[in-house]
Short mmCIF file of the C-alpha atoms (twelve columns), coordinates in Angstrom:
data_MODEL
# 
_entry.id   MODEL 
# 
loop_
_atom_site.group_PDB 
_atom_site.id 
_atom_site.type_symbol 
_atom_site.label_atom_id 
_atom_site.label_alt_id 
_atom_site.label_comp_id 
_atom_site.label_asym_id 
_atom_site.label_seq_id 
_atom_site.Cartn_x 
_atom_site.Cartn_y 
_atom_site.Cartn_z 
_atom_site.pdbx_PDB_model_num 
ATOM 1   C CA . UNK A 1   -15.635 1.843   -6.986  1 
ATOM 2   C CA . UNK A 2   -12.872 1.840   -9.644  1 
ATOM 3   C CA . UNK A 3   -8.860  1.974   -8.551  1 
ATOM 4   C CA . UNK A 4   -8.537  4.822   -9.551  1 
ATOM 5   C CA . UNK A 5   -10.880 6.294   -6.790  1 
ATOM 6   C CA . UNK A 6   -9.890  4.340   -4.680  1 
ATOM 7   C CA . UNK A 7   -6.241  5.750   -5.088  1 
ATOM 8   C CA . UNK A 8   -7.450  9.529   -4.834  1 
ATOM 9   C CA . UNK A 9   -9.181  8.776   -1.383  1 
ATOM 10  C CA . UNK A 10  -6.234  7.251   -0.025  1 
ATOM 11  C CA . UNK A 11  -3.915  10.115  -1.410  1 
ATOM 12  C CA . UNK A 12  -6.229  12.594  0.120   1 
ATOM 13  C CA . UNK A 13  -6.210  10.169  3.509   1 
ATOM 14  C CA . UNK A 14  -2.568  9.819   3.367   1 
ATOM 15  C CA . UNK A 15  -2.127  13.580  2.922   1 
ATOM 16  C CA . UNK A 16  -4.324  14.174  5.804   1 
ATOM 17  C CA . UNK A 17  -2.185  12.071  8.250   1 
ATOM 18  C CA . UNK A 18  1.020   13.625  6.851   1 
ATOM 19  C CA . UNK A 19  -0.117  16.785  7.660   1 
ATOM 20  C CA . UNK A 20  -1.127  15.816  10.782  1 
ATOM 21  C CA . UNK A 21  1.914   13.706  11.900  1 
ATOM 22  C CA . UNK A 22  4.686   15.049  9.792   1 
ATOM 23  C CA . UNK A 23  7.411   12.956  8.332   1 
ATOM 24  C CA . UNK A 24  9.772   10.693  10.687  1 
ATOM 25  C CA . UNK A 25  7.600   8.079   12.511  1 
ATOM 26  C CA . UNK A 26  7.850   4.176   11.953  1 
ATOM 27  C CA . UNK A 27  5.689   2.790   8.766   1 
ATOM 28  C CA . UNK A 28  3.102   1.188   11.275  1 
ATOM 29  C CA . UNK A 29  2.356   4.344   12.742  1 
ATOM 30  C CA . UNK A 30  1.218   5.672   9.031   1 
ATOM 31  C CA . UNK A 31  -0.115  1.878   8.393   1 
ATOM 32  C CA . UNK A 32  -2.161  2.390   12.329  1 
ATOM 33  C CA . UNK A 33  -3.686  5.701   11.081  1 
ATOM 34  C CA . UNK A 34  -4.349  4.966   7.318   1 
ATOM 35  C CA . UNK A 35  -6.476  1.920   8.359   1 
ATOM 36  C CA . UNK A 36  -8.458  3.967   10.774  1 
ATOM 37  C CA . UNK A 37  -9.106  6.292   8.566   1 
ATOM 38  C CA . UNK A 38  -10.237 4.087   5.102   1 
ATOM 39  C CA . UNK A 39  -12.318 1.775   7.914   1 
ATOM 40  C CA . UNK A 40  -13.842 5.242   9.078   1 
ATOM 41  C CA . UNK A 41  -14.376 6.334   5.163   1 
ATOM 42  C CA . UNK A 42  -16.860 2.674   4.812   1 
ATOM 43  C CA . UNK A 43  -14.448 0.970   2.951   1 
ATOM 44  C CA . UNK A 44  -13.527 -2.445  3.259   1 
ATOM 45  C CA . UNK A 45  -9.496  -2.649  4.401   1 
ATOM 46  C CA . UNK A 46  -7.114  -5.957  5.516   1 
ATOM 47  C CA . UNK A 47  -4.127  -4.933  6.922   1 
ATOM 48  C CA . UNK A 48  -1.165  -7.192  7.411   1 
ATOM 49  C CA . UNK A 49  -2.903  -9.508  5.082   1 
ATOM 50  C CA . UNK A 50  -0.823  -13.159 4.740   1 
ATOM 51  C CA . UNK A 51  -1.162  -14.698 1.617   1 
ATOM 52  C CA . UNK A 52  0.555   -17.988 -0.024  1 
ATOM 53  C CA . UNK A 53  2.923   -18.386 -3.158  1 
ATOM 54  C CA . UNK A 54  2.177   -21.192 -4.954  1 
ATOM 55  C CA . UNK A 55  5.507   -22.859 -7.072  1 
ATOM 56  C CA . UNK A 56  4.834   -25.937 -8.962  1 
ATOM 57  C CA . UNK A 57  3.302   -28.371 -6.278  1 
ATOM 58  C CA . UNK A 58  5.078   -26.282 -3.629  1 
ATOM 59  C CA . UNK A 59  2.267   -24.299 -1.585  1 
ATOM 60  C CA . UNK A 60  4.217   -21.884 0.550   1 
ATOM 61  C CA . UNK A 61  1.520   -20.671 3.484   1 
ATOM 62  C CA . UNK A 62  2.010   -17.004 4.747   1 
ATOM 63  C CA . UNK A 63  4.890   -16.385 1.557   1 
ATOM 64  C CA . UNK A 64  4.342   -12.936 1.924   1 
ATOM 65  C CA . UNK A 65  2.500   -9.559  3.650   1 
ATOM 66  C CA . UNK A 66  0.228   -6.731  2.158   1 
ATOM 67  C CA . UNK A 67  0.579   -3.767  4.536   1 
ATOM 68  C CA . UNK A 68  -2.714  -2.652  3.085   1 
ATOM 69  C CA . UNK A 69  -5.577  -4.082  0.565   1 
ATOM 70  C CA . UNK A 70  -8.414  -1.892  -0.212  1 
ATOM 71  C CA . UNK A 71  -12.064 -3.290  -1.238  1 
ATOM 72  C CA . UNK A 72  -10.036 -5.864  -2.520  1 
ATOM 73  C CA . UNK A 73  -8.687  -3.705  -5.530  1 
ATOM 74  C CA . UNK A 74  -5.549  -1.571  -4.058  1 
ATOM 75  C CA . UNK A 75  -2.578  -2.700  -2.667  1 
ATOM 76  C CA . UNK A 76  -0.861  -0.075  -0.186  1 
ATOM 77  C CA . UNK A 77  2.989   -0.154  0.303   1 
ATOM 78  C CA . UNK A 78  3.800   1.948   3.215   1 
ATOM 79  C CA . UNK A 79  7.213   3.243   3.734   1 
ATOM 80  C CA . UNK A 80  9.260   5.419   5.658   1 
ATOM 81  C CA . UNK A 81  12.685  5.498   3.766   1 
ATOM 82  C CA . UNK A 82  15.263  8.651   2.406   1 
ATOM 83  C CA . UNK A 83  14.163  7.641   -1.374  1 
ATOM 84  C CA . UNK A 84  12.311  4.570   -3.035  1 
ATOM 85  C CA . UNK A 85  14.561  2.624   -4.675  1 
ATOM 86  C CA . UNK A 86  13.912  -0.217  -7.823  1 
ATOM 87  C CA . UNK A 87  13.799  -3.192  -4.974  1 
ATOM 88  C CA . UNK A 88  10.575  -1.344  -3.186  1 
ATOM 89  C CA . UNK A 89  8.507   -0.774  -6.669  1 
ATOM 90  C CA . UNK A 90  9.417   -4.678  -7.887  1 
ATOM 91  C CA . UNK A 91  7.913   -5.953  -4.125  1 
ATOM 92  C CA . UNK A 92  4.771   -4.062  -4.753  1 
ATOM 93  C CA . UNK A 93  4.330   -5.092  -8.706  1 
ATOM 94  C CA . UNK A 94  4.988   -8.515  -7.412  1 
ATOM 95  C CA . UNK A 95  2.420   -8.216  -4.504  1 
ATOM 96  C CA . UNK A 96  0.056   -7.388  -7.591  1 
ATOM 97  C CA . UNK A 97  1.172   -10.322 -9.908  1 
ATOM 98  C CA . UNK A 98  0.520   -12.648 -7.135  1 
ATOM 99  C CA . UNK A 99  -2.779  -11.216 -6.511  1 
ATOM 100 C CA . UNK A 100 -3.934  -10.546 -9.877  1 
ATOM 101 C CA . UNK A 101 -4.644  -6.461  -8.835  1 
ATOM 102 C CA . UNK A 102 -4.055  -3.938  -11.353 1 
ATOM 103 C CA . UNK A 103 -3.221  -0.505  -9.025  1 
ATOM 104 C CA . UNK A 104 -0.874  -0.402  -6.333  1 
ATOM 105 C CA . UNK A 105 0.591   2.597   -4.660  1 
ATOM 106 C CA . UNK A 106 4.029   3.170   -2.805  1 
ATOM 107 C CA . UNK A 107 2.898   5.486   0.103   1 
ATOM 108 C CA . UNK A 108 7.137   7.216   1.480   1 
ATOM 109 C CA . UNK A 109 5.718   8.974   4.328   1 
ATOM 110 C CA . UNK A 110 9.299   9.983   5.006   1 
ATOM 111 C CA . UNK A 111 8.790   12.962  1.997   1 
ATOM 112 C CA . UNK A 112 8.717   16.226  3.550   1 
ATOM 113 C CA . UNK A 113 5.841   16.748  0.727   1 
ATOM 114 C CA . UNK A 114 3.634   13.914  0.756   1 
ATOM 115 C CA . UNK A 115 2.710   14.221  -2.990  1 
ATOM 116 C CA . UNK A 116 6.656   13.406  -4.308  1 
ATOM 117 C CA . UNK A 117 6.856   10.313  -1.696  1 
ATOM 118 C CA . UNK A 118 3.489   9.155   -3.526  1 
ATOM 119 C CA . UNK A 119 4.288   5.970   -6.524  1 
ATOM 120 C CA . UNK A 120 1.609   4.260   -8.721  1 
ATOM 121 C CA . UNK A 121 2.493   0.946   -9.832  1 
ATOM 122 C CA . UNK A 122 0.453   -0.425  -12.290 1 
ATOM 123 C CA . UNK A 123 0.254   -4.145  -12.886 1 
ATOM 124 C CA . UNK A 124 -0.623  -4.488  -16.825 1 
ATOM 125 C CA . UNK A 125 -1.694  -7.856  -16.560 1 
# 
């Protein structure tokens, strides 16, 4: 399966659970549900996934988080914040850098409509 569909199931997953839940509740509520429901769909998820940064000879274990990896292809960034600002699209093209992924996507459940609190971030390698 591509990124791309990859990306429009968990659109139409994340939409689902906004409906369902509304805006308001803490990021690993929408994390909690979004992993049920991808696991549910047959694809393969990791949530909280540690992985190391590697700087020179310097290997730092556990450097940083993925909230969400899917089929080992598309990095989810879950957030429950007024707006995204520059800081929370850099994290997630970084999280793709260090993992050589192409797709990411910024999931603001905060958005009254889920569609506008919905950012692709595309790592161009």
């Amino acid at each position: 399966m591509t990124e791309n569909e990859l990306s429009k199931i968990v659109f139409e997953t994340g939409l689902k659970i906004h409906k369902k839940l509304g805006a308001g509740l803490f990021e690993h509520v929408y994390e909690e549900c979004l992993f049920y429901e991808l696991i549910k769909a047959g694809l393969f998820v990791e949530k909280q996934k540690l992985l190391p940064i590697v700087y020179e000879e310097l290997k730092i274990e556990n450097a940083f988080r993925l909230n969400i990896i899917v089929e080992n292809k598309l990095i989810l960034e879950i957030k429950t914040v007024d707006y995204i600002n520059p800081t929370h699209k850099a994290q997630l093209l970084t999280y793709l850098k260090m993992t050589n992924c192409k797709l990411g996507l910024l999931l603001n459940f905060q958005s009254d409509v889920f569609k506008n609190g919905v950012t692709r971030i595309v790592n161009f390698l």
